[in-house]
C-alpha positions in Angstrom: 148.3 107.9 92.0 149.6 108.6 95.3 152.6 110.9 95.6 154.3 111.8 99.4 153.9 115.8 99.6 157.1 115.8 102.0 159.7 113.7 103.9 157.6 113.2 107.1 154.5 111.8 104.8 157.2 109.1 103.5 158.6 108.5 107.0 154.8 108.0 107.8 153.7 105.7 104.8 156.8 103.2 105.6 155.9 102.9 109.0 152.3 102.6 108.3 153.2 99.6 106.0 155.5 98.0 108.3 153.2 98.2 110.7 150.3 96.4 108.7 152.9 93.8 107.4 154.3 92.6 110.8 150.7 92.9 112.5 149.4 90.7 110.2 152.5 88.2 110.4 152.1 88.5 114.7 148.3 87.8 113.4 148.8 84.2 111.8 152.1 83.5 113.5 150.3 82.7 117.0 149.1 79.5 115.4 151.6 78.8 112.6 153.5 76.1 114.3 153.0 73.3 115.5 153.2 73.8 119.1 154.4 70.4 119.9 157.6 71.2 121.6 158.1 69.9 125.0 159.5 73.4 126.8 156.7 76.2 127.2 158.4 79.4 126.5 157.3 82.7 128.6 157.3 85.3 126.7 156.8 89.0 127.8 155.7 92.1 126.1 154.0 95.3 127.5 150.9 97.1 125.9 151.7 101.1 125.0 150.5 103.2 123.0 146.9 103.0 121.5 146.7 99.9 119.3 145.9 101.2 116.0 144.9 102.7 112.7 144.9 101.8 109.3 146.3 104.1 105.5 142.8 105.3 104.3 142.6 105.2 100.0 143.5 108.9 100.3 146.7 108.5 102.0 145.9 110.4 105.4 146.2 108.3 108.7 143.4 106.3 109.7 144.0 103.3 112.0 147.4 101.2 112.0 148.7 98.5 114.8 151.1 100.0 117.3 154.5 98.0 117.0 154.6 97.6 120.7 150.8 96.4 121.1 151.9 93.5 118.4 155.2 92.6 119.7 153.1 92.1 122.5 150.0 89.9 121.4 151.8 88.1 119.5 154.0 86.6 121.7 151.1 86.4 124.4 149.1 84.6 121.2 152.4 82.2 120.5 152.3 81.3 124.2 149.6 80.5 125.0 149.3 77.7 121.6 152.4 76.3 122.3 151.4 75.8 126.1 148.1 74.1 125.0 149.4 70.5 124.6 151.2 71.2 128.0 148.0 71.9 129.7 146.4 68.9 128.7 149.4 67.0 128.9 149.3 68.1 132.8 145.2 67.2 132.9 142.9 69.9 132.4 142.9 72.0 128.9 141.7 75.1 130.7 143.1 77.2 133.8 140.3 78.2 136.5 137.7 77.0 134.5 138.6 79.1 131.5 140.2 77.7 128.1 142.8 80.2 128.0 144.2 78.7 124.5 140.7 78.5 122.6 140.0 82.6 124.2 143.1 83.2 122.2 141.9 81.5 119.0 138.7 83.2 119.0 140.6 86.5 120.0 142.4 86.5 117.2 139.9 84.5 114.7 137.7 87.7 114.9 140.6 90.3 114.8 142.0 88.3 111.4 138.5 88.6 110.0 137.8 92.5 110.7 141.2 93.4 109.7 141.2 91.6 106.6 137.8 93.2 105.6 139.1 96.3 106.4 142.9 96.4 104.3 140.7 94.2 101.9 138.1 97.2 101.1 141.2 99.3 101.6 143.3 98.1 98.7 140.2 97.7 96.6 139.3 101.1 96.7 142.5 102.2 96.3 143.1 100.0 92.8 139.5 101.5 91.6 136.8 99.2 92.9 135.1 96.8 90.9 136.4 98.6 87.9 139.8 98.2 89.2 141.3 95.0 89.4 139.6 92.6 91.8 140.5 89.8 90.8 144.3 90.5 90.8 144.0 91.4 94.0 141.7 88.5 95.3 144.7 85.9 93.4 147.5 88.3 95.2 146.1 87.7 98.5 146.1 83.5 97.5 149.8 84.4 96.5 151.0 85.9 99.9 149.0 83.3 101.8 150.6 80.7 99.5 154.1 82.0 100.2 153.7 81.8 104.0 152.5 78.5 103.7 155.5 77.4 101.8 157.5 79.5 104.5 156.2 77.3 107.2 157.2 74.2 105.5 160.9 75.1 104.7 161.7 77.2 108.1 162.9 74.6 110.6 160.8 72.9 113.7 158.1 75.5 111.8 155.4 72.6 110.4 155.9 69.0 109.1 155.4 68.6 105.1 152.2 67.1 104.1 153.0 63.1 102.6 149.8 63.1 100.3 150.2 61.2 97.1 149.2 62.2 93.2 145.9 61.1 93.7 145.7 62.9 97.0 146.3 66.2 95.1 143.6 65.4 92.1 140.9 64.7 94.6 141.8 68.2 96.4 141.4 69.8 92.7 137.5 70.1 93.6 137.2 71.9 97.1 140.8 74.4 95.7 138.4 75.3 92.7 135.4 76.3 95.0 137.8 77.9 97.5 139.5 79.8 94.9 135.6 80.8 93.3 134.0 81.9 96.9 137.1 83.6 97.4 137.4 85.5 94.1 133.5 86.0 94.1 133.6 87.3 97.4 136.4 89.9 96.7 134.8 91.3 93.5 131.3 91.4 95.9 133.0 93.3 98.5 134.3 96.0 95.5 131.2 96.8 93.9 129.3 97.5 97.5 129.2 98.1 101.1 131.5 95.5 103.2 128.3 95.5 105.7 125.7 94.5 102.7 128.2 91.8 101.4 128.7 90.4 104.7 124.8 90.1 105.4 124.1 88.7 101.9 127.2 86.3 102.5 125.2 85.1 105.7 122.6 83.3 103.8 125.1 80.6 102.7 123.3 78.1 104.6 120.0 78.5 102.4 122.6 78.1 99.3 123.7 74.4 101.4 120.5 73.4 102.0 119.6 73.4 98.8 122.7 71.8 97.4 123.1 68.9 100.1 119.1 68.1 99.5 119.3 67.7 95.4 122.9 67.6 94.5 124.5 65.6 97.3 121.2 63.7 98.5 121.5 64.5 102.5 118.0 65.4 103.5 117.6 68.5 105.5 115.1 69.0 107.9 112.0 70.0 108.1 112.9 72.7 111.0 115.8 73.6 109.0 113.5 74.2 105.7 111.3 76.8 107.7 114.2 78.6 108.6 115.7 79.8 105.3 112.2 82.5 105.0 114.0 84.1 107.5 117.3 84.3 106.7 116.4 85.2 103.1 113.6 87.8 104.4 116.4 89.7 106.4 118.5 89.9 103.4 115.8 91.6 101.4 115.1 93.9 104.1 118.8 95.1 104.7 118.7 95.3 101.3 115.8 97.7 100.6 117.6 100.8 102.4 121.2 100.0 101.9 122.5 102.9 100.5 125.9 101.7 98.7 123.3 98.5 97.1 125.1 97.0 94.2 123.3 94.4 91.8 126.6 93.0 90.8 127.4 93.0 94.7 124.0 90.9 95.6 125.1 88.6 92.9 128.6 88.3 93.3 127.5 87.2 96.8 125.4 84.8 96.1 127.9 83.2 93.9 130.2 83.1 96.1 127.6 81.4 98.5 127.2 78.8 96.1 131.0 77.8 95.6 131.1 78.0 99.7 128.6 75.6 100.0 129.6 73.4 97.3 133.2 73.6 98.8 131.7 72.7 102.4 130.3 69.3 100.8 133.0 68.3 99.0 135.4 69.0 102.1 133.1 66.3 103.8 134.1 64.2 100.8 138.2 64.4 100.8 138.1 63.7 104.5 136.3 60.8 104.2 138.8 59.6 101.8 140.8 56.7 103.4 144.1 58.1 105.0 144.3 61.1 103.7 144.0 63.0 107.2 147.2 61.1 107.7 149.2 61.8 104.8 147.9 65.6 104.8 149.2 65.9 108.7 147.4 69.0 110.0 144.5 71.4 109.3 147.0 74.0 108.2 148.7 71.8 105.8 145.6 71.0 104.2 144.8 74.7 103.9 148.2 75.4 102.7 147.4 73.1 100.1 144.1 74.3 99.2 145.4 78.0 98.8 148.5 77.1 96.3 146.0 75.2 94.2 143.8 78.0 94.4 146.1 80.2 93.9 147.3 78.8 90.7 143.8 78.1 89.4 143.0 82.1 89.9 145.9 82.6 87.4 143.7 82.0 84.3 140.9 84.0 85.6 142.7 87.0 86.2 144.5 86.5 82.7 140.7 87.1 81.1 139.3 89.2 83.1 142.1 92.1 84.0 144.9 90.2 82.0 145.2 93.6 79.1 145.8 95.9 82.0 148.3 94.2 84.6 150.8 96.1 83.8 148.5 99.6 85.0 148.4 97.2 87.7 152.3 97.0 88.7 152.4 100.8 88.2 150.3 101.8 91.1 151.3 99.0 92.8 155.0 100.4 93.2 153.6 103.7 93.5 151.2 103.6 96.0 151.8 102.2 99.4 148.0 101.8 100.2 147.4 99.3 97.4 150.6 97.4 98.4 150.4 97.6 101.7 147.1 96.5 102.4 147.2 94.7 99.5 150.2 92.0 101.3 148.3 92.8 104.9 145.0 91.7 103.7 146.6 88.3 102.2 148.1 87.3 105.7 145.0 88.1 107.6 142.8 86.2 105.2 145.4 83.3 105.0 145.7 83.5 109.2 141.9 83.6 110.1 140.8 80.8 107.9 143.6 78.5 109.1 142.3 80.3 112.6 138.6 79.7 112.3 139.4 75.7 111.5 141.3 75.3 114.5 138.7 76.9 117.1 135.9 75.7 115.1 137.8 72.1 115.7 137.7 72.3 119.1 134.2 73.4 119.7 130.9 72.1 119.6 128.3 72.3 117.3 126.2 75.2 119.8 129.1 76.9 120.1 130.0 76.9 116.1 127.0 78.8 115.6 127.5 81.5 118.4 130.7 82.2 117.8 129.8 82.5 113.5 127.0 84.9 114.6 129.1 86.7 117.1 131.7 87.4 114.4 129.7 88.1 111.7 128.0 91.3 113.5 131.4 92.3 114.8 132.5 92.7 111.2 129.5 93.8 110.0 129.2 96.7 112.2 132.6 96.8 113.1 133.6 97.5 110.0 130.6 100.1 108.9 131.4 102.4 111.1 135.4 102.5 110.4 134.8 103.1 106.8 132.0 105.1 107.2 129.5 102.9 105.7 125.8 103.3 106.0 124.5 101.8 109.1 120.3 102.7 108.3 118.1 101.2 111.3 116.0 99.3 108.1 119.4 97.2 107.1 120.5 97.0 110.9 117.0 95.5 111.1 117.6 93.5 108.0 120.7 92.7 109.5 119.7 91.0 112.9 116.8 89.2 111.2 118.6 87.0 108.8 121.8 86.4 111.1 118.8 85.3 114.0 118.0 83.5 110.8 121.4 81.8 110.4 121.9 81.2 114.2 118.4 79.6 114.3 119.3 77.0 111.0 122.6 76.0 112.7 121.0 75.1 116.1 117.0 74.0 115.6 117.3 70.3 114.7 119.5 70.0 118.0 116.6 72.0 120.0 113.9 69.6 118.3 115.7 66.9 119.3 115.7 67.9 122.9 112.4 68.8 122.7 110.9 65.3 121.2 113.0 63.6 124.4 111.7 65.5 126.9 
């Protein structure tokens, strides 16, 4: 339980929080409206200080985001997406040659991802691990992305309110459930091992889809596509083999959460094709809205079985100590802000450039992350590592590279 030893330690641990919470608001916040409005605001900020550290689980200082370097990003970030319908309003979408808006999405797609890992593995450690209470945590983090959402909705010119109907909502019921399962099963994962080890095993999800869209949802994958899972699986083994912080119930916890991911990812494709609901639900980021307060509310019952006899441990240390809450209400806005993030960019891309920049991030966080906790970064699971991500990057682009192959 963490106690300050003096004044200054408090002084520090409120700033440190405050510091996490409004980061991770400047975080989501570049993309949380609509940017439709017909004025382009400028907006101007300066970059001080370093950018940041973060409250490590034993209370010292670690990194944190300056205040000035996010008062300044942010409204850089805001900007440049409300300027983006200007730009191609005026003919052109990108300045010199250069996408300026869909540099910022990716910008901040990758930061959202590596800090959420990190507060993520933060609070986790904090609250005890896998032994602790990971699924509170995981259905905390729906909650404060649930609460933003609803935030977004009610604050005004924010984000239109989705129209979608009763049966709208009950045909949502199936991708919240798998949502709310890859997310929970990807939390617990991330407690019982290494952040760097979940994040490679997590990278096999396309082996888990290609199963599951060739004898659940009858869509044929490809030969190529067949010939590439050996290697994705193959690195997974072999970052496995020397991973020092290797976890059985963090392998399987990952694989499950693969699983729900890839079921989620087919029955996605089967809500949009519904007849107008893309219409009634308005925008990507009401449709994730959605998704999270019905996942949310679905986690309830989980956490009720699985940690339910000891939540009230649970609001002890959280009002006690600062690094659960903190990164705790951190990691739920990052999580919320990069997914809604990642949908846009990913939106606006192609199909190349999908799988570059899901490679790209994916070894950012991996290593990213490793070496700010201090996690094991073995040349055997770096090897392990690059194989099955190749692996990945390989899947997502081979039957476009046969393709061009059989025409020439």
């Amino acid at each position: 339980q963490f106690e300050p030893h003096n004044i200054k330690s408090s002084i520090l641990t409120m700033k440190l929080r405050l510091s996490l919470i409004v980061a991770s608001l400047g975080a989501v916040s570049a993309f949380a409206f609509n940017g439709k409005s017909n004025a382009v605001k400028t907006f101007r900020g300066t970059t001080t200080a370093p950018a940041v550290s973060l409250m490590k689980a034993d209370g010292r200082r670690g990194l944190s985001l300056n205040s000035d370097f996010t008062s300044s990003t942010t409204a850089l970030a805001a900007s440049a997406t409300a300027s983006s319908d200007a730009i191609s309003t005026r003919g052109g979408g990108a300045l010199g040659g250069i996408d300026v808006p869909l540099m910022l999405y990716f910008l901040f797609w990758y930061v959202g991802n590596y800090y959420y890992n990190i507060t993520n593995k933060l609070a986790l450690k904090a609250a005890g691990g896998s032994a602790g209470f990971p699924m509170t945590i995981s259905a905390l983090q729906l909650a404060v992305g649930s609460i933003y959402g609803i935030f977004l909705w009610l604050a005004p010119d924010a984000r239109a309110k989705p129209k979608v109907t009763l049966d709208d909502i009950v045909k949502m019921l199936p991708v919240a459930f798998c949502f709310m399962g890859a997310h929970s099963a990807s939390v617990f994962a991330l407690s019982a091992g290494a952040v760097s080890f979940g994040q490679i095993v997590k990278a096999a999800e396309p082996a888990f889809a290609a199963v599951l869209s060739q004898f659940v949802y009858n869509k044929p994958v490809s030969k190529a596509k067949w010939m590439c899972l050996p290697i994705i699986i193959g690195g997974v083994i072999l970052a496995s083999v020397k991973e020092l912080d290797f976890a059985m119930s963090a392998l399987v916890s990952a694989c499950i959460a693969n699983l729900f991911a890839a079921f989620k990812g087919n029955e996605n494709k089967k809500l949009m094709d519904t007849d107008g609901f893309k219409d009634r639900v308005g925008s990507v980021g009401n449709q994730f809205a959605l998704t999270t307060i019905m996942g949310f509310l679905m986690s309830i019952p989980l956490v009720l079985a699985t940690e339910g006899k000891k939540l009230g441990q649970f609001v002890d240390i959280f009002k006690t100590n600062p690094v659960i809450s903190s990164n705790l209400i951190a990691s739920g806005l990052w999580f919320y802000g990069y997914n809604e993030l990642a949908t846009l960019t990913l939106k606006k891309t192609g199909a190349v450039t999908q799988s570059v920049a899901n490679t790209a991030k994916r070894v950012i966080v991996i290593v990213g992350v490793a070496i700010v906790l201090g996690e094991s970064l073995d040349p055997m699971k770096l090897l392990g590592c690059g194989i099955g991500i190749g692996g990945v990057l390989l899947y997502s682009v081979i039957d476009t590279l046969v393709a061009k192959k059989v025409e020439a």
